[in-house]
PLY file of the C-alpha trace (Angstrom):
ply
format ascii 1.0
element vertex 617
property float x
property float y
property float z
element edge 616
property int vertex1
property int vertex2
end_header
-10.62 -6.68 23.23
-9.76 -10.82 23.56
-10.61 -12.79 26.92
-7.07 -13.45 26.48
-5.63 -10.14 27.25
-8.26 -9.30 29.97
-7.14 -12.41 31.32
-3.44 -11.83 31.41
-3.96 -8.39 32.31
-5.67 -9.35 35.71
-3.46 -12.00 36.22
-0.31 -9.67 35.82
-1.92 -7.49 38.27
-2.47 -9.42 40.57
0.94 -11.10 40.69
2.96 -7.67 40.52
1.15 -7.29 44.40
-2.64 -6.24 43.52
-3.07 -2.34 42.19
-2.28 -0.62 45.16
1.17 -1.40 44.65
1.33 -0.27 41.10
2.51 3.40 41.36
2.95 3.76 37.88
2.91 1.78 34.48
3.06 2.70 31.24
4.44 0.39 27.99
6.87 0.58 25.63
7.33 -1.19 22.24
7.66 -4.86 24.25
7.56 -4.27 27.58
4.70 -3.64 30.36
7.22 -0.94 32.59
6.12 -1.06 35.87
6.57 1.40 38.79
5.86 -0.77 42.06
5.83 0.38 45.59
7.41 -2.39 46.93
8.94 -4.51 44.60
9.25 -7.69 47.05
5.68 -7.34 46.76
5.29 -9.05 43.30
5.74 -12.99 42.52
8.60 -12.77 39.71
8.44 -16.73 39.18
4.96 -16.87 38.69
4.99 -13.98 36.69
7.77 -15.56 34.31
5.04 -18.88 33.93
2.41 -16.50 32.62
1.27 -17.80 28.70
2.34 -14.34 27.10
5.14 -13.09 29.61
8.28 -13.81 27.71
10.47 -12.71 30.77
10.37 -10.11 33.87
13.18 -7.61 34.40
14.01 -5.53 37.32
15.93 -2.71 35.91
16.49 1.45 36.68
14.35 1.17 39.07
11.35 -0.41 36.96
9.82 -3.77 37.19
9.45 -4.49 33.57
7.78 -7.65 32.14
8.64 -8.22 28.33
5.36 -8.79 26.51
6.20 -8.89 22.81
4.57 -6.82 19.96
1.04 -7.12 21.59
1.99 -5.19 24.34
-0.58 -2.48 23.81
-3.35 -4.88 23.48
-2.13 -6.10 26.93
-1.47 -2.27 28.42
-5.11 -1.31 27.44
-6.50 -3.48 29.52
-3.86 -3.26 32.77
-5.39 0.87 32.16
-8.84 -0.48 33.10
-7.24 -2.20 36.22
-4.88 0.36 38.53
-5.27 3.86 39.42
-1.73 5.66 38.56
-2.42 8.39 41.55
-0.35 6.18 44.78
2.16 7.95 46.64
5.56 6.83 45.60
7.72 7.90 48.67
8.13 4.42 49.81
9.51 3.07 47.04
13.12 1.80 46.92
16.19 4.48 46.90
17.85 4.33 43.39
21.04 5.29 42.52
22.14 7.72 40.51
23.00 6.31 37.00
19.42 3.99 37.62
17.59 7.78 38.35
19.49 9.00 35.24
18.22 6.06 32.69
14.61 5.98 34.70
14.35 9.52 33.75
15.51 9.22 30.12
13.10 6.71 29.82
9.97 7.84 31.06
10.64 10.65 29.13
11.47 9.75 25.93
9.59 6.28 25.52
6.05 7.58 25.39
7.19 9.63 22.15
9.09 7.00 20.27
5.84 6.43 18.41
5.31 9.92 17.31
8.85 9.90 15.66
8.45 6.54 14.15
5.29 7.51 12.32
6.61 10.91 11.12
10.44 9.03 10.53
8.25 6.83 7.86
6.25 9.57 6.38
10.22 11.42 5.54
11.25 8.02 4.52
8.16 8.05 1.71
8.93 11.51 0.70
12.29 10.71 0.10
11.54 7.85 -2.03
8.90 9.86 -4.13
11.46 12.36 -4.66
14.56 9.93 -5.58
11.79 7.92 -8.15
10.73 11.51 -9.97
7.29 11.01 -8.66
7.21 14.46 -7.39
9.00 17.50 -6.96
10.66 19.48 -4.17
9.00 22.27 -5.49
5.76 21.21 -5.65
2.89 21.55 -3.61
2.50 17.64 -2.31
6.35 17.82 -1.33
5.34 20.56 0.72
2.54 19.44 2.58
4.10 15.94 3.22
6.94 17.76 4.73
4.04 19.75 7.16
3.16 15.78 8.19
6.59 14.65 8.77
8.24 18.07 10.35
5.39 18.49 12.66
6.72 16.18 15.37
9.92 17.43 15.01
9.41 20.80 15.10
7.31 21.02 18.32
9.33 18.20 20.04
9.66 20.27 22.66
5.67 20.57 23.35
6.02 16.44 23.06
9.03 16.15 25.64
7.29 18.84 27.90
4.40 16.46 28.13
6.14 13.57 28.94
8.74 14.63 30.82
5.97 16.58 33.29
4.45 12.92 34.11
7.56 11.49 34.60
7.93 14.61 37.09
4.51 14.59 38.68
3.58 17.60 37.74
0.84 19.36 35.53
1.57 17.72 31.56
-0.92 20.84 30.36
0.67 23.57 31.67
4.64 22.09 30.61
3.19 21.87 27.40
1.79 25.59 27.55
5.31 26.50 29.03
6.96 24.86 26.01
4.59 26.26 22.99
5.62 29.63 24.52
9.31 28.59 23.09
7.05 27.90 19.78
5.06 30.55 19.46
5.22 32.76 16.09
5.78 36.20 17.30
8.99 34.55 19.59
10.21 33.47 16.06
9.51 37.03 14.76
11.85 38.67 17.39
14.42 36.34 16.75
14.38 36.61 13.10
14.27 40.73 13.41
17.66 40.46 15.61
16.56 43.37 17.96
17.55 43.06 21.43
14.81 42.17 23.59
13.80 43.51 27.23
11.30 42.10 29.42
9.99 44.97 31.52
13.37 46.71 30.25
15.20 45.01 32.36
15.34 41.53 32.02
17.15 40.51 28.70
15.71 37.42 26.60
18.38 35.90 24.42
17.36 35.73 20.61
17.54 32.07 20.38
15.36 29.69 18.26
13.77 26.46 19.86
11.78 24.64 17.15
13.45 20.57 17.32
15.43 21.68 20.30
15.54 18.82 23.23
17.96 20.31 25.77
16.45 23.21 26.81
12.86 22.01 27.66
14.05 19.83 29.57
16.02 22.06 31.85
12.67 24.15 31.64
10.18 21.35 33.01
12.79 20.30 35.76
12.87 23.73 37.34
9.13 23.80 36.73
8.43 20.93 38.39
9.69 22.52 41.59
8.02 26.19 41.00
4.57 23.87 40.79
5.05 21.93 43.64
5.92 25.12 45.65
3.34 26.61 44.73
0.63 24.01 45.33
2.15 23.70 48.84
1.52 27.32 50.07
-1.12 28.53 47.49
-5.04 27.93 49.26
-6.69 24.85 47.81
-10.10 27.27 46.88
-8.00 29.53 44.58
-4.88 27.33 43.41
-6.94 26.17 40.15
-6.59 29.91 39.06
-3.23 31.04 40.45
-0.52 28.25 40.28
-1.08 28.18 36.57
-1.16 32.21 36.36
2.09 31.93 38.31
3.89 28.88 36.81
3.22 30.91 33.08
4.74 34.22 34.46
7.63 32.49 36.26
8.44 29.42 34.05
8.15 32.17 31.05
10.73 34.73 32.54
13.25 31.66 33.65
12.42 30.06 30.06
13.52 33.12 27.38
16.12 34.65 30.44
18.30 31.49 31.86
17.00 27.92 30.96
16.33 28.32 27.24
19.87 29.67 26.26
21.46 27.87 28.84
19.94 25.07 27.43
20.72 25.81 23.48
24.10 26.65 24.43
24.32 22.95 26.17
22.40 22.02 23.00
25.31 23.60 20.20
28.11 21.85 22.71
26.66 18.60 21.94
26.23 19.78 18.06
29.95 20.21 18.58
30.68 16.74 19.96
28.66 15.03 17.52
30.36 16.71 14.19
33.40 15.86 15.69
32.60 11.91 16.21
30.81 12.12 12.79
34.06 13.64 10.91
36.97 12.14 13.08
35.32 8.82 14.79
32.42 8.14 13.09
32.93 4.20 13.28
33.22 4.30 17.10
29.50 4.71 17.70
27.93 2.32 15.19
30.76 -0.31 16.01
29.83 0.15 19.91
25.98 -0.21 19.42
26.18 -2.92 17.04
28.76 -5.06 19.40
27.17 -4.23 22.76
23.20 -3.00 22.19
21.87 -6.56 23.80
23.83 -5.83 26.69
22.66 -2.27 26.99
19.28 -3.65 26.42
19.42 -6.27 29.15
20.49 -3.35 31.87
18.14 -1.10 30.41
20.94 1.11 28.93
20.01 1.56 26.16
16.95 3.70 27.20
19.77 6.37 27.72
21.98 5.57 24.82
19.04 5.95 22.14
17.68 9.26 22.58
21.76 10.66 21.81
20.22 10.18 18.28
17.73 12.27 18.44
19.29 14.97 20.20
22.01 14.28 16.99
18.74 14.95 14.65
17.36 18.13 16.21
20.47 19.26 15.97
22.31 18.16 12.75
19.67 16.56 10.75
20.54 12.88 10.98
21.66 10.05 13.51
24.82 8.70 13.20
24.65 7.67 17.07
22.27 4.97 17.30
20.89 3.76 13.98
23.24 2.10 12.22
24.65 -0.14 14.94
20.94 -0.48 16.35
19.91 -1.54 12.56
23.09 -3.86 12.41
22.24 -5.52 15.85
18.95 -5.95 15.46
19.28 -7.81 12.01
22.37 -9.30 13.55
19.80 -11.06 16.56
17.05 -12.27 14.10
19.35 -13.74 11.95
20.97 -15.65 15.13
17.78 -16.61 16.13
16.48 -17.79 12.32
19.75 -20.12 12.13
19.11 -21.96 15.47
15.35 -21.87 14.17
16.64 -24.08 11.22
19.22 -26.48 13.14
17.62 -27.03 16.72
15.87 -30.59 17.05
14.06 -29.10 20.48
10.26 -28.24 18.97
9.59 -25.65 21.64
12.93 -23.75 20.84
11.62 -23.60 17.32
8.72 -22.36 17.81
10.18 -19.53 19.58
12.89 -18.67 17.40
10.44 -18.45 13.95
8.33 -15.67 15.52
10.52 -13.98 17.17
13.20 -13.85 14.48
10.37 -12.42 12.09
9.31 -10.05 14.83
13.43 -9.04 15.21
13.69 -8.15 11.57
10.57 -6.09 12.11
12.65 -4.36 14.88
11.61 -5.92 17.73
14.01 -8.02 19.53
13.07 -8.66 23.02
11.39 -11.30 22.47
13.61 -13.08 20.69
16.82 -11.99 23.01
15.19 -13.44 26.08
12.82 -16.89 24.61
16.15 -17.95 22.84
19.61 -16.17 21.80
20.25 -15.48 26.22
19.32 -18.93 27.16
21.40 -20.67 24.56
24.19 -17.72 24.75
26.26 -18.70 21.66
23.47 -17.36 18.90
23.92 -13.92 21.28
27.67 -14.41 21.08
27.49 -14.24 17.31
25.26 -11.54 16.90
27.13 -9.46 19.10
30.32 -10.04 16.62
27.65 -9.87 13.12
26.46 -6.68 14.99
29.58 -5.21 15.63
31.50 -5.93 12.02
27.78 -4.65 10.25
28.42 -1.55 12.84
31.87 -1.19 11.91
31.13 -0.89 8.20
28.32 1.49 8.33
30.58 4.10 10.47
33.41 4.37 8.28
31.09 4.77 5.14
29.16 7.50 7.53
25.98 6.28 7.13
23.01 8.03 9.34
19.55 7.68 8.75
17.43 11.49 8.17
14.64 10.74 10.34
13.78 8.01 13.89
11.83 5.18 13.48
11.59 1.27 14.40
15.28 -0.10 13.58
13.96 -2.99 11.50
14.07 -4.04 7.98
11.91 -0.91 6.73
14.33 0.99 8.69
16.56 1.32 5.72
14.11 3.87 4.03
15.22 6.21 6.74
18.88 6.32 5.01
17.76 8.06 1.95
18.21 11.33 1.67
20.36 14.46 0.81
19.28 13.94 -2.31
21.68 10.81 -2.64
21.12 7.27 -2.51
24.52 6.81 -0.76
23.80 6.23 2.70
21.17 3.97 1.76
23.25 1.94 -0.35
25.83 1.71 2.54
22.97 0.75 5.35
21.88 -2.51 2.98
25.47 -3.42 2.69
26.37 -3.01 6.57
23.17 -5.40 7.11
24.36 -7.62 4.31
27.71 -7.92 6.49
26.00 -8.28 10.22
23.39 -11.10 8.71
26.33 -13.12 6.74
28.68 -12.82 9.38
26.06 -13.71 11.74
24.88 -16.53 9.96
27.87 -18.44 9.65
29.15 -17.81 13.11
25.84 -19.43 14.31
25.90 -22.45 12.43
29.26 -22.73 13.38
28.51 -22.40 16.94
25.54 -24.67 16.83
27.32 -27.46 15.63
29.21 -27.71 19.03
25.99 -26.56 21.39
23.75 -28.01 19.75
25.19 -31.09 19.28
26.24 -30.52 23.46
22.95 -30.13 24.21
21.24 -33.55 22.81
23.83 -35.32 24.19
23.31 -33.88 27.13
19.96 -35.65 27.83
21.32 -39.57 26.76
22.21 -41.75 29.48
25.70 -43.05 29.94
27.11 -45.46 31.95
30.35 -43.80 31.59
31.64 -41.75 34.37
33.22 -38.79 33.72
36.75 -38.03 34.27
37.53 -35.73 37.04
40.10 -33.34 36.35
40.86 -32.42 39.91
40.03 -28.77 38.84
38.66 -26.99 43.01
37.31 -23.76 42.97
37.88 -22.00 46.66
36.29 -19.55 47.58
37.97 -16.27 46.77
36.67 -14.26 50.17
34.09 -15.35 53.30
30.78 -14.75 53.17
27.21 -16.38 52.34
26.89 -18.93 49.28
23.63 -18.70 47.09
23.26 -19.72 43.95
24.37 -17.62 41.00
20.22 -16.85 39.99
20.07 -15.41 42.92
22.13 -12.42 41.52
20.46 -9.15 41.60
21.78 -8.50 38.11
20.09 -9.73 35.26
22.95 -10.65 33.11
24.89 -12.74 35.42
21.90 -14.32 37.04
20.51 -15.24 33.28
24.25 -17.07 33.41
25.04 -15.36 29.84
28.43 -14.80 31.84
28.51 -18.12 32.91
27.73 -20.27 35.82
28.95 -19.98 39.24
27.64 -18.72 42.42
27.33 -15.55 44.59
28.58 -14.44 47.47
27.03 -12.01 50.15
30.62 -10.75 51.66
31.06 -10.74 55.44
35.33 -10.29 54.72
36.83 -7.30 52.52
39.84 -9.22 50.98
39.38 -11.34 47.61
41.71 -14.30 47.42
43.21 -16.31 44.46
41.19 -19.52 44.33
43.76 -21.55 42.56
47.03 -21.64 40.87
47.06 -19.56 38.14
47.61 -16.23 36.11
45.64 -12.75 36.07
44.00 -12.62 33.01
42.35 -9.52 33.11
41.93 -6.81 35.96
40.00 -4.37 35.23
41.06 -0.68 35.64
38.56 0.07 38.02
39.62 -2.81 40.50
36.20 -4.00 40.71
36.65 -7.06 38.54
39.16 -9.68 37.87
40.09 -12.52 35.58
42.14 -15.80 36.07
43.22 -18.50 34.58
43.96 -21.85 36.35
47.23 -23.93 35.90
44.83 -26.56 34.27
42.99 -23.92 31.98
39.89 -23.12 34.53
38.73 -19.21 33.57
36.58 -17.48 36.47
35.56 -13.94 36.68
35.47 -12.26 39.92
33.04 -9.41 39.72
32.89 -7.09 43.13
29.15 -5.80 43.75
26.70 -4.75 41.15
27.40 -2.14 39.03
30.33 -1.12 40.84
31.93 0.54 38.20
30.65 3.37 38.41
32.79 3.88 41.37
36.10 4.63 39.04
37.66 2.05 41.12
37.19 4.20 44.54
36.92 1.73 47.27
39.05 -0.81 45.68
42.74 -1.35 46.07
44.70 -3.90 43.88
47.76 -6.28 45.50
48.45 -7.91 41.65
48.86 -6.85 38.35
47.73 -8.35 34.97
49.92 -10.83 33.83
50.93 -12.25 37.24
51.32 -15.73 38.59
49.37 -16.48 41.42
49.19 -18.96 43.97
46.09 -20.06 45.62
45.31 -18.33 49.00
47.38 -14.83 47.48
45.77 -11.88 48.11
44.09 -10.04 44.93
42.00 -7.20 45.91
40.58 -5.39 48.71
37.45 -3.46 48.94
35.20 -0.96 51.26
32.26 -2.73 51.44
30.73 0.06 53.55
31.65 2.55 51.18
29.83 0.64 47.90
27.02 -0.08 49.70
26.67 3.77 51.41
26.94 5.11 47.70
24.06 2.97 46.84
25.31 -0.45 45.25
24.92 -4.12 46.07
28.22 -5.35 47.37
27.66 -8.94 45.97
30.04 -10.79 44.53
29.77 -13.15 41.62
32.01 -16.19 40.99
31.81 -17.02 37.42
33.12 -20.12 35.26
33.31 -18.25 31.62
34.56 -21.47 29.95
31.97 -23.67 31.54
31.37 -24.72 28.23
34.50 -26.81 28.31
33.36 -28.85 31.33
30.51 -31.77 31.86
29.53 -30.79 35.08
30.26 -28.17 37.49
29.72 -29.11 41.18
28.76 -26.50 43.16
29.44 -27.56 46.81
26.12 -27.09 49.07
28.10 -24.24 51.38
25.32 -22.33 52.74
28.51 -20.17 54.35
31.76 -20.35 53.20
35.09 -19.22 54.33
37.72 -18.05 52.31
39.29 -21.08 51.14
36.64 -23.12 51.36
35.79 -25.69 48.43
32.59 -24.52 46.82
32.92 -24.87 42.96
34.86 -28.32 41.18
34.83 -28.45 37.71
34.25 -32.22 35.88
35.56 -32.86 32.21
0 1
1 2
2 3
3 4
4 5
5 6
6 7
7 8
8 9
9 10
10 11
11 12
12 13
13 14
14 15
15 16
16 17
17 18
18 19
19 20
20 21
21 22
22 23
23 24
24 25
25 26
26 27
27 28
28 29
29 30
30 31
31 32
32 33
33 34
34 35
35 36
36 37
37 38
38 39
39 40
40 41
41 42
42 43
43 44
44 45
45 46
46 47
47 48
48 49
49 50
50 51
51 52
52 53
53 54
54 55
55 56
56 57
57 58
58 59
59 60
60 61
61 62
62 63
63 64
64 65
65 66
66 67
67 68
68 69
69 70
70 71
71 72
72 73
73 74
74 75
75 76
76 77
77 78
78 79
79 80
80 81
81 82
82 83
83 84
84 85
85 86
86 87
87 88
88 89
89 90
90 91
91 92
92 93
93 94
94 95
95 96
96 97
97 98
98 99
99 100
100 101
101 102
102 103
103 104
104 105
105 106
106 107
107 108
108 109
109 110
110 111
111 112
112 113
113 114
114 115
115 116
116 117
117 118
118 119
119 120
120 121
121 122
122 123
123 124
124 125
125 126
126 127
127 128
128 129
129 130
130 131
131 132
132 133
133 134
134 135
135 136
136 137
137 138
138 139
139 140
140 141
141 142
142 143
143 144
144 145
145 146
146 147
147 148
148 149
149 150
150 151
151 152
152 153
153 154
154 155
155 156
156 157
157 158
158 159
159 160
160 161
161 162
162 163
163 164
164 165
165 166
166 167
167 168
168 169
169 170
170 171
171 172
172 173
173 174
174 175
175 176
176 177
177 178
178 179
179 180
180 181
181 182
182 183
183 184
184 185
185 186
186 187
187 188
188 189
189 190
190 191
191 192
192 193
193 194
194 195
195 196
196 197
197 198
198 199
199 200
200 201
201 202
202 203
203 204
204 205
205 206
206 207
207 208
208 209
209 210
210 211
211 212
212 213
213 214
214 215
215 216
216 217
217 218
218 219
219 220
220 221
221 222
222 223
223 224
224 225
225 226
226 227
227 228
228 229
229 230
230 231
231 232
232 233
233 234
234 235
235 236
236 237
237 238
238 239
239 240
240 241
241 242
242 243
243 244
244 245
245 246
246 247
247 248
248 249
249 250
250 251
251 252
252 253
253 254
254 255
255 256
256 257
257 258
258 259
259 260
260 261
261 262
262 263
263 264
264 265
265 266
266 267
267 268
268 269
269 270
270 271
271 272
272 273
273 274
274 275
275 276
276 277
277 278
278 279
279 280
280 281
281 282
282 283
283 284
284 285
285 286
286 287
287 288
288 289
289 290
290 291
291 292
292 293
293 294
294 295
295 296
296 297
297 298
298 299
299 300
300 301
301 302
302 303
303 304
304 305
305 306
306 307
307 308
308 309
309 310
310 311
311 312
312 313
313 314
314 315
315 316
316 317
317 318
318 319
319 320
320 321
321 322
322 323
323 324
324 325
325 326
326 327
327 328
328 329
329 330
330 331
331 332
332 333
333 334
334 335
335 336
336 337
337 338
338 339
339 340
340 341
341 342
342 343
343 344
344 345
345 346
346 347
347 348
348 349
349 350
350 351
351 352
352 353
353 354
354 355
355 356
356 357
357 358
358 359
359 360
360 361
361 362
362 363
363 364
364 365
365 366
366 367
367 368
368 369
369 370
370 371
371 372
372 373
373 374
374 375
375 376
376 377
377 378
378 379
379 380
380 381
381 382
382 383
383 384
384 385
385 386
386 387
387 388
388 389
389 390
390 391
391 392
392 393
393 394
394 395
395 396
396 397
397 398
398 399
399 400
400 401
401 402
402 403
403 404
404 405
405 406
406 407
407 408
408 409
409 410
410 411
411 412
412 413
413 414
414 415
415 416
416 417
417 418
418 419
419 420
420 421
421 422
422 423
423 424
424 425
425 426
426 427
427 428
428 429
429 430
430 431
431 432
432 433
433 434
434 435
435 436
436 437
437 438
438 439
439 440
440 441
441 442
442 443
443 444
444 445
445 446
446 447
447 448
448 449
449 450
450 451
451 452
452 453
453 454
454 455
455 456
456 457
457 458
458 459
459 460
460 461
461 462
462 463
463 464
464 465
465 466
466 467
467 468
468 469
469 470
470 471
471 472
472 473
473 474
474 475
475 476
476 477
477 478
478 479
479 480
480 481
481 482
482 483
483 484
484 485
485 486
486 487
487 488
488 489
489 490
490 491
491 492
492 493
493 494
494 495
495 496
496 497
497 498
498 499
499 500
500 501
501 502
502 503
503 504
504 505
505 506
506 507
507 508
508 509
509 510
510 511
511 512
512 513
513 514
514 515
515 516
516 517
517 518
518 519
519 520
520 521
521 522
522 523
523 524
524 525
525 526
526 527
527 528
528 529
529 530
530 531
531 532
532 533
533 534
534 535
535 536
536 537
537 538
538 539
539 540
540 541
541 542
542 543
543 544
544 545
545 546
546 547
547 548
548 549
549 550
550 551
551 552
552 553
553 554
554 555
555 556
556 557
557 558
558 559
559 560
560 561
561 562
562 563
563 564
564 565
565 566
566 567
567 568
568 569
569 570
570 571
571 572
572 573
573 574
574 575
575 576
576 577
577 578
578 579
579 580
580 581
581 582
582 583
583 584
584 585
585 586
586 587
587 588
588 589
589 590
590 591
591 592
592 593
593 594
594 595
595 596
596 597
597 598
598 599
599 600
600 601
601 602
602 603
603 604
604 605
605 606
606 607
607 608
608 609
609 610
610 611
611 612
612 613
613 614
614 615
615 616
């Protein structure tokens, strides 16, 4: 292994807060995904300076620091540097929907692999089929579909493992648990149709687990407590012999009595849902993913979203969930990133936007969404609408790839199968649409910014003319600046500039004189528009929708004039931060693109009222 990666390994280490505060880490296809006990612990800005750390996320609970496709090389040698054994109960309380994603995560990352490898090997069948190379009937067909069905067929051995370290608890004997699922003479019995009795008493229900997801991992959850039980009250000098005797008899009974069908019959509801999007609104996902997947991936979400399509797969066959948008998006981004490559004067921009476009139509896009497309925003803004209209396309042709793998160019093998070249054919032309569309948007874009941003570093004796445009502050409260923001999005300013504000009051306020643009159903968010064509976005706490608007109360409606110093909205700051959420409050200019300069007023504390943001055009 390089100097260079033993280097940056050490250097990471010691900047997250040494390797006693490293609870857990493990890696994913760009990103070191850290598990800290104290996240105040680590130094984010030096981090961020590192040569090879394109940019460091705090997200689900995980301090993640985007590498690039060398992240292995990296991850190999943190391995030689932490212990993953540290006591986690002093890490910071999560909510909910972070625990949820967290979970999904840790669980299905460490496969992702795995399917990619065996999603390629179907791919090559499929082509060696479709070019008369071989048969379906003969023996090479056969034993290429052994390689590629494996890892789908004992998925649930895979997840078991996984999902057991995510858990804390033994990874061997969740994986014993799971091959019981597996095991040939379970197949027999369900195959023969005869009622089965354990001990003539307990019923098993005939039900057949090979590719199944949902089950397992109701299994391992409720195993994770029966270990942990009986670690706790089972003598140290005999536990090595009787927890596992124990977890196997219990975990067994539960399995084939209540968690397995429980678990398929969660399993065929889902089958249900997903026929039903794939016959009735099968644009809807791929138009979703394609629009929003940089967003998802900024907030992590998509660590949740993704493994929908796999679920889809064990239980249908294909993915019409994920795939297609992700495939749009992703060749949406590197073509964004390959146009502002070609018109972009700035030499460091370019040499960030060549690699990491190449890298993006490999499939990779991290580095690429955070070194150039978030910075400059409007090559994001256009793959976001190339993603989306590539998206929209493949859904209403009903394209879905047979198999998971890396959602990059190659990707498009995936599509063939069924014996038809269809949903191939449809893939290339939903790409075709996201990179064209894409392309074009960007230029047009970068004409403006680009243009913005050279003249942006001349000096001119001009002054600029003052519009009069004051931004008050909407409520009372503490002023910081709007990269202080605990979420990544707005503090990246891909919103917009602006600032935040740590609320001391409950009441939001109109600012100006204007009109309510937007107001979001859950009351957590609203939109105006100055007399003099000022747009800000008022966004109450972080990820506060999730509430369903509970907390919040309204005084205005969208559409209505406003007058500065009316009362908008009023909120139970208590209650959002008792459920777990930040109650800060961003004030964001979304047209700031439209102004020189904006002012922010040096209001350490501000009262409602107060000047703190004046706009220059």
């Amino acid at each position: 292994m390089s100097k260079e990666y033993q280097t940056l390994a050490t250097q990471i280490i010691a900047l997250v807060g040494g390797k006693e505060n490293v609870a857990n880490v493990y890696h994913c296809q760009t990103r070191l995904r850290f598990t800290l006990v104290d996240n105040l612990k680590a130094d984010t800005e030096a981090l961020e300076k590192l040569d090879g750390v394109t940019k460091v996320i705090i997200n689900a609970g995980q301090y993640q620091i985007v590498i690039g496709t060398h992240v292995a090389d990296v991850f190999e040698e943190i391995e030689k540097l932490v212990e993953i054994s540290q006591d986690t109960t002093t890490q910071e309380k999560k909510g909910i929907f972070d625990t949820i994603i967290d979970f999904v995560a840790g669980t299905f990352q460490p496969i992702i692999p795995a399917l990619s490898g065996a999603g390629m090997v179907k791919a090559v069948l499929a082509l060696l089929v479709v070019f008369n190379v071989i048969t379906t009937d003969s023996q090479t067909y056969y034993m290429l579909n052994v390689f590629a069905d494996g890892v789908f067929y004992f998925l649930p051995i895979l997840i078991a493992f996984t999902q057991a370290q995510k858990l804390k608890c033994n990874p061997i004997l969740a994986a014993g648990v799971a091959a019981m699922l597996l095991h040939p003479n379970w197949s027999a019995l369900v195959t023969a149709g005869d009622a089965v009795n354990f001990f003539n008493v307990i019923p098993f229900t005939l039900a057949s687990y090979g590719s199944s997801v949902i089950p397992i991992i109701l299994i391992i959850f409720v195993q994770s407590y029966v270990e942990k039980f009986l670690n706790k009250h089972i003598p140290k000098s005999i536990n090595i012999v009787f927890v596992p005797m124990l977890t196997f008899l219990i975990m067994g009974t539960l399995a084939f009595s209540v968690l397995g069908p429980i678990g398929a019959i969660v399993g065929n509801y889902l089958a249900t849902v997903f026929t039903f999007l794939a016959e009735n609104a099968s644009w809807a996902p791929a138009l979703i993913i394609g629009t929003f997947l940089p967003i998802m991936v900024m907030f992590g979400i998509h660590n949740g979203v993704a493994p929908l399509g796999i679920m889809q797969m064990s239980q249908l066959g294909y993915d019409s969930i994920f795939g297609p948008g992700c495939v749009c998006s992703n060749m949406a981004q590197a073509t964004a990133g390959a146009v502002v490559a070609f018109v972009t004067k700035d030499k460091t921009t370019k040499e960030t936007a060549i690699p990491g476009s190449i890298t993006a139509y490999m499939g990779i896009t991290e580095p690429l969404l955070y070194g150039v497309n978030l910075p400059k925003r409007y090559p994001l803004i256009a793959s976001m609408i190339g993603g989306g209209l590539g998206g929209l396309y493949a859904g209403l042709t009903h394209a879905h790839r047979f198999a998971t793998g890396s959602s990059g160019l190659p990707a498009v093998l995936l599509y063939i199968g069924d014996n038809t070249m269809t949903y191939f054919y449809n893939i290339i032309i939903a790409i075709v649409i996201s990179i064209i569309s894409t392309a074009i948007i960007t230029f047009v874009l970068a004409k403006h910014f680009e243009k913005e941003e050279t003249t942006d570093n001349l000096d001119t004796t001009q002054a600029p003319v003052i519009t009069g445009q004051e931004v008050m502050s909407p409520l009372t409260g503490e002023v910081l600046p709007i990269e202080k923001a605990e979420d990544e999005v707005f503090a990246s300013k891909v919103m917009g500039d602006g600032v935040v504000i740590l609320p001391e009051a409950t009441d939001v306020y109109a600012p100006f004189d204007g009109t309510i643009a937007t107001l979001f159903p859950t009351k957590h968010a609203i939109g105006l528009v100055s007399d003099k064509g000022a747009e800000i976005l008022i966004h109450i706490g972080i990820n506060t929708v999730d509430l369903n608007g509970e907390g919040f109360k309204a005084f205005v409606k969208q559409g209505d004039s406003v007058t500065k110093g009316d009362k908008l909205i009023s909120f139970d700051k208590v209650a959002i931060e008792n459920a777990g959420y930040s109650s800060q409050t961003m004030v964001i200019i979304t047209n700031g693109s439209n102004y020189n300069q904006i002012i922010k007023h040096d209001n350490q504390f501000s009262q409602t009222g107060d000047l703190i943001l004046e706009l220059e055009k």
